[in-house]
C-alpha positions in Angstrom: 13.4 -3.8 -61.9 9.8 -3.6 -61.2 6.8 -1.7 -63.3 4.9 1.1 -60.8 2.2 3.0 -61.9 1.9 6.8 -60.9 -1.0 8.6 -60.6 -0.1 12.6 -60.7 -2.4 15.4 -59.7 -1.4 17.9 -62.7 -2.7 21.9 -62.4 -1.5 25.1 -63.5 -3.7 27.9 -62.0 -1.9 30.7 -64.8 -3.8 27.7 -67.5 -7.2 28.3 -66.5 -7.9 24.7 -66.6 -9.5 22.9 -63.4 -7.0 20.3 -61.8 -6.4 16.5 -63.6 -5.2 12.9 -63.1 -2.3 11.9 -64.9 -0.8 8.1 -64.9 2.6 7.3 -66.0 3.8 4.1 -65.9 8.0 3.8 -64.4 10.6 1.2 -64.1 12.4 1.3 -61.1 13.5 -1.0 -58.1 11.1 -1.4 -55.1 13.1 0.0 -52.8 14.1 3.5 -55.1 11.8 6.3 -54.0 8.8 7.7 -55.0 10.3 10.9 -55.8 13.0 9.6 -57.9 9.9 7.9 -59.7 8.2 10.9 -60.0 11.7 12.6 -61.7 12.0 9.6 -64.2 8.6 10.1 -65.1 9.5 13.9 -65.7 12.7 13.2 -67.6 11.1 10.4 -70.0 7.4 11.6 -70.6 6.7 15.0 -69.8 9.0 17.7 -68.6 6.4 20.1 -67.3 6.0 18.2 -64.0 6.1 20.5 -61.5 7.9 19.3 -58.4 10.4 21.0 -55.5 13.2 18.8 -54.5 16.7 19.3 -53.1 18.5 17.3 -51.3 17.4 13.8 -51.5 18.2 12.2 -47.8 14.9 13.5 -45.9 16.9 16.7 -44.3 15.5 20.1 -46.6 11.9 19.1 -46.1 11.3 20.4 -50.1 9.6 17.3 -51.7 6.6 17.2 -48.8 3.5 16.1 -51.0 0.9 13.9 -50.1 1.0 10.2 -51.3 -1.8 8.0 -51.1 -4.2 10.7 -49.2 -1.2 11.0 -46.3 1.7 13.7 -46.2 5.3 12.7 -46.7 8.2 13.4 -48.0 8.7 11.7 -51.3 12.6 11.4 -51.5 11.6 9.3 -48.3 8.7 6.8 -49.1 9.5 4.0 -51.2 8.3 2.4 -54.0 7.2 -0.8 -52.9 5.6 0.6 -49.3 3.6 3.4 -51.3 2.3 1.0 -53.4 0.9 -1.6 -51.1 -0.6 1.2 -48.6 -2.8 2.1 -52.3 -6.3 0.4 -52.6 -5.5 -0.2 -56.0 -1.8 -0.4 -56.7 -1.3 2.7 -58.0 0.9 5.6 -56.2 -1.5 8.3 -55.8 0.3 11.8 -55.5 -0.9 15.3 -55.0 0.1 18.7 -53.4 0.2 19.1 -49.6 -3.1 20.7 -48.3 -4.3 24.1 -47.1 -1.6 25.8 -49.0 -2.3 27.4 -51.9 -1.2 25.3 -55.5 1.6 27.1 -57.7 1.9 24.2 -60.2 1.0 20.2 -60.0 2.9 19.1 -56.9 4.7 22.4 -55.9 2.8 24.5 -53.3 3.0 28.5 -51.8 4.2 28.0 -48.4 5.1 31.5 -48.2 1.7 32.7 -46.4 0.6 29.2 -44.6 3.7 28.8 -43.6 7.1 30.5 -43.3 4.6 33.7 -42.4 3.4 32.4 -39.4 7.5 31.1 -38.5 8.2 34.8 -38.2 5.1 35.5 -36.4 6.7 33.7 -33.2 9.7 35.4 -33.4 11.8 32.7 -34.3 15.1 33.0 -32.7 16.6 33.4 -29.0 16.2 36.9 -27.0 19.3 36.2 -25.3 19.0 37.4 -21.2 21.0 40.4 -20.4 24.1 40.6 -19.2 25.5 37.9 -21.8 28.1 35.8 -20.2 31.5 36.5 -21.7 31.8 32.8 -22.0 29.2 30.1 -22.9 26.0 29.8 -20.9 25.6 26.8 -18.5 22.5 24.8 -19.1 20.7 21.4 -17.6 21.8 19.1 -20.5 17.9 18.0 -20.4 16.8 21.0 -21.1 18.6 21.6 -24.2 17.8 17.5 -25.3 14.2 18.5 -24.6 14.1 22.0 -27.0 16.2 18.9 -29.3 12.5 17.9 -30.6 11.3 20.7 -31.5 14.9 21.6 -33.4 14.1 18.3 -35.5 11.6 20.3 -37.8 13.0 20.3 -41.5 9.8 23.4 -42.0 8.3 20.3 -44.5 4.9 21.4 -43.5 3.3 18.0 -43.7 1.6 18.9 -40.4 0.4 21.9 -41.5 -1.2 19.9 -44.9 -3.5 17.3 -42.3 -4.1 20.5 -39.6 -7.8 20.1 -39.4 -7.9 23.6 -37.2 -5.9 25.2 -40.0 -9.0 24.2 -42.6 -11.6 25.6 -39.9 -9.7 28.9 -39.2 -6.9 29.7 -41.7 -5.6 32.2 -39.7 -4.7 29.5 -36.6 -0.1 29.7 -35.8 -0.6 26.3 -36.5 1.4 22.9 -35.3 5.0 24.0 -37.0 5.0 27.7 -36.0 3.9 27.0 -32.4 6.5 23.5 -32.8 9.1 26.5 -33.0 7.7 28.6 -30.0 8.1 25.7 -28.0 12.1 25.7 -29.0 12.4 29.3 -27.4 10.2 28.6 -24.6 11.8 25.4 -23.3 15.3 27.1 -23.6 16.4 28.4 -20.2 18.8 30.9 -22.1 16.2 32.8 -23.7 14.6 36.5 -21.8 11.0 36.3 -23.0 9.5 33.4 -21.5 6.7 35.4 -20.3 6.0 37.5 -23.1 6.3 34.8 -26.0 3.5 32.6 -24.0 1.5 35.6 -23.0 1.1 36.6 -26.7 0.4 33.2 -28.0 -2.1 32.8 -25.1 -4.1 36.1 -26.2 -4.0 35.4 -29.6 -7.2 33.9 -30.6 -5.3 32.1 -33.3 -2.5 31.0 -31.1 -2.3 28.0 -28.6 -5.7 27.7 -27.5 -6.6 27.6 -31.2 -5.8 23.3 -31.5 -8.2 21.1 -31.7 -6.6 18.2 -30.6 -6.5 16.3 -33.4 -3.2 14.4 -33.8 -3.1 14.8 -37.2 0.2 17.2 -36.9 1.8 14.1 -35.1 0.8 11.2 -37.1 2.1 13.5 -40.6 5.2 14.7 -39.0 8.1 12.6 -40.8 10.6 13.4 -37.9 8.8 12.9 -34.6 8.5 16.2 -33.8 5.1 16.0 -32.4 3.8 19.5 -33.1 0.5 19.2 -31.1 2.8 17.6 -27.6 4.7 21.1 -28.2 1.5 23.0 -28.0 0.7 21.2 -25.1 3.7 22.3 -23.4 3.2 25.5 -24.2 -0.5 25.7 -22.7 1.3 24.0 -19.5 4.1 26.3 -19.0 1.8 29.4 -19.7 -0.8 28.0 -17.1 1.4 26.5 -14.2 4.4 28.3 -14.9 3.2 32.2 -15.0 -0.2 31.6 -14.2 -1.4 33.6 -17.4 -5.2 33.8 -17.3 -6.3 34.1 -21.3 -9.4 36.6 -22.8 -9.7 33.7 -25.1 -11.0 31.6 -22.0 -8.2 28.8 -22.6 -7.0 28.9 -19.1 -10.5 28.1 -17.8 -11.8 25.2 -19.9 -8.8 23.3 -19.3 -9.4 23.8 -15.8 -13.5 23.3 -16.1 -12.4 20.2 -18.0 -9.9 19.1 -16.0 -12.6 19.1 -12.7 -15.4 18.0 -14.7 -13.4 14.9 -15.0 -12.2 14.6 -11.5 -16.1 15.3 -10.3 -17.6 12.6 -12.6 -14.6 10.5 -14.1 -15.7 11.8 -17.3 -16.9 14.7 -19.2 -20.4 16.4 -18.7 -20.1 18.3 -22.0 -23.7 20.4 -20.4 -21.5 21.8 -18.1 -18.3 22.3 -19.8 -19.6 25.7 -21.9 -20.8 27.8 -18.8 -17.5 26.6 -16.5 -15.0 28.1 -19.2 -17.0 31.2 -19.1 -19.1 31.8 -16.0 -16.2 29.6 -13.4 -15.4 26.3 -12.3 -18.7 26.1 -10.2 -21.8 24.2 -10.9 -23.9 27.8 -10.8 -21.4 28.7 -13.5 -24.4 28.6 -15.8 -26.3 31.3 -14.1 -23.5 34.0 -14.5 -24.2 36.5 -16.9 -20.9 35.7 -18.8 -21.7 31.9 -19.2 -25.5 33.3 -20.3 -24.5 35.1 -22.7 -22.3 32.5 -24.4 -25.1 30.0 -24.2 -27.6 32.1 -26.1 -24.7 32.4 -28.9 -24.6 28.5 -28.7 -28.5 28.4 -29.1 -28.6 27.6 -32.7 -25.7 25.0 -32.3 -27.8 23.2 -29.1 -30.5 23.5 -31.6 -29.0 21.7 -34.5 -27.4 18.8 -32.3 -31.1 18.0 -30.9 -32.4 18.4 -34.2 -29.6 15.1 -35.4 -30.0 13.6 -31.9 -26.7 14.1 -31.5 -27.4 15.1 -27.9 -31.0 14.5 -25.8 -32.9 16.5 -23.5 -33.0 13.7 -21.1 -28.6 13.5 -21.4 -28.5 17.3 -20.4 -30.6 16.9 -17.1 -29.2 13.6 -16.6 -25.6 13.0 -17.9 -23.8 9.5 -17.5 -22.6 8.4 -14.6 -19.8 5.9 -13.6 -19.8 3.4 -11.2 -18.4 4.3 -8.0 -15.5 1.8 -8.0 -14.3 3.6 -11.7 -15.0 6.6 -10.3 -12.5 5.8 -7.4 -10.3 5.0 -9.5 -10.1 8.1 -12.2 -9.7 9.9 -8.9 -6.8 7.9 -7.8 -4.9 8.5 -10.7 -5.5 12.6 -9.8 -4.9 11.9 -6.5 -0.9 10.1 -8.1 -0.2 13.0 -10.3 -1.5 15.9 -7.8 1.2 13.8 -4.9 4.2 14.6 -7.2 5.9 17.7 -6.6 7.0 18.4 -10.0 5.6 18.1 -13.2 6.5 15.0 -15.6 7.1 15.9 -19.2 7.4 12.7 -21.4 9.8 13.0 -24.4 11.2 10.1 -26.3 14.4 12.3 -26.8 15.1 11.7 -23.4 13.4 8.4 -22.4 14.2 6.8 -25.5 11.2 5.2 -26.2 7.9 5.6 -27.6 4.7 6.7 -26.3 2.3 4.0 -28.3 4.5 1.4 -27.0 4.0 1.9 -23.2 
């Protein structure tokens, strides 16, 4: 047995009261987790804990909190790990993030959450005529759409979505995680449409910010933002679908930008997505109009030197042997005839550790 203390973010919005820090002290061995912690700590000091939980073995996704700043499941973390990843020993644990609080640890997921599931129409639109006997399909296909299935709806990546805090109304990484699921399958009749609507939407796929947070949260290797990805791919190369949210054209301005100058002129990025992939893209009237929107932006970066006058008019350049080489690697992937989509469900290895 070993001592662990607990440090419990307690609030009850029906109380009136502002949120709290509450230690408790448990007895439990290292490797016991932090949840059953959290439940001895219910059952011996105070029974008004507020926590979901359910199965136990990491599957239901119901005891998703954050522990020490990061989101996890706590039926999953243990003891001993949560309490060396603390600055000061103590196990830190609060509610998941930008979903609403309904008591201490237990949060709405209803609007955040299991809203925008159904808002992708979560389930297969099966093509027409249905075979009388089981459809044939490439077993990779169905192992790819296998990452995606992996989602236990924990919503740890939709606690750390730094677009989601920006724009509250953003799909977000699980919803567009299950998109993905329909997409990739080659049984389902609405390709087109599914990508087309999430394309338009102004809070669909074009909406991500890149961040990794979805995929550094996710407790089953899902990779919500690699999903999104592959949905911007499939609804650019595959049907060509050309966005009013201007999506479509700054990946392809940044894209060029890159291959022109084996890195990003960020001057130039703005007009391309609006005004085309041209160096007069600036002088369009569609790219003019978006840059006198920006003015008070542009403003406020010179103001905190975040960008120059002189880095405009004169952006950085590489030297010609690097520059050579960026466009050798564009020159590699354009030589391939079809497109490489890495998953470690199928290679069987991880990214970080090529």
């Amino acid at each position: 047995m070993a001592e662990f203390t607990l440090r419990l973010r307690r609030y009850d919005p029906e109380s009136g009261d502002a949120p709290y820090w509450e230690e408790h002290t448990i007895e439990l061995e290292p490797h016991r987790s932090v949840l059953e912690a959290i439940l001895q700590a219910k059952a011996r000091f105070d029974g008004s804990i507020g926590i979901r939980c359910s199965c136990r073995a990491a599957i239901c996704g119901s005891c998703g909190v954050r522990i020490n700043g990061h989101p996890d499941l706590a039926c999953h973390t243990h003891l001993d790990k949560a309490a060396k990843q603390s600055s000061d020993g103590v196990i830190e644990v609060e509610p998941m993030g930008n979903m609403p609080v309904i008591k201490d640890l237990i949060v709405d997921m209803e609007e955040v959450h299991w809203k925008k599931i159904r808002r992708v129409t979560p389930w297969l639109i099966a093509k027409q005529p249905v075979p009388e006997r089981e459809y044939i399909v490439p077993r990779e296909t169905m192992v790819d759409v296998t990452q995606s299935m992996a989602c236990i709806q924990c919503g740890a990546c939709v606690s750390d979505c730094l677009a989601m805090e920006v724009d509250p109304e953003f799909i977000g990484p699980a919803a567009l995680a299950k998109a993905y699921r329909f997409v990739g399958d080659p049984r389902d009749d609405q390709h087109y449409e599914r990508l087309k609507d999430l394309a338009e939407d102004p809070h669909g796929i074009y909406d991500c910010t890149h961040c990794f947070m979805c995929i550094d949260a996710c407790p089953k290797g899902v990779a919500p933002m690699s999903q999104i990805m592959r949905l911007r791919r499939r609804a650019i190369h595959d049907h060509g679908i050309v966005d009013r949210n201007n999506g479509e054209r700054h990946e392809e301005a940044f894209v060029s930008l890159v291959r022109q100058y084996g890195l990003l002129n960020e001057a130039e990025l703005l007009p391309r997505s609006y005004g085309g992939d041209s160096a007069l893209a600036k002088f369009k009237p569609a790219a003019g109009k978006v840059l006198l929107d920006s003015l008070p932006s542009i403003a406020k970066a010179l103001l905190r030197r975040k960008v120059t006058p002189a880095a405009v008019l004169k952006p950085h350049k590489l030297a010609k042997q690097d520059l050579q080489a960026v466009k050798r690697i564009y020159e590699t992937l354009d030589g391939k005839g079809e497109r490489n989509e890495f998953n470690i469900y199928i290679s069987g290895r991880d990214e970080d550790n090529q």
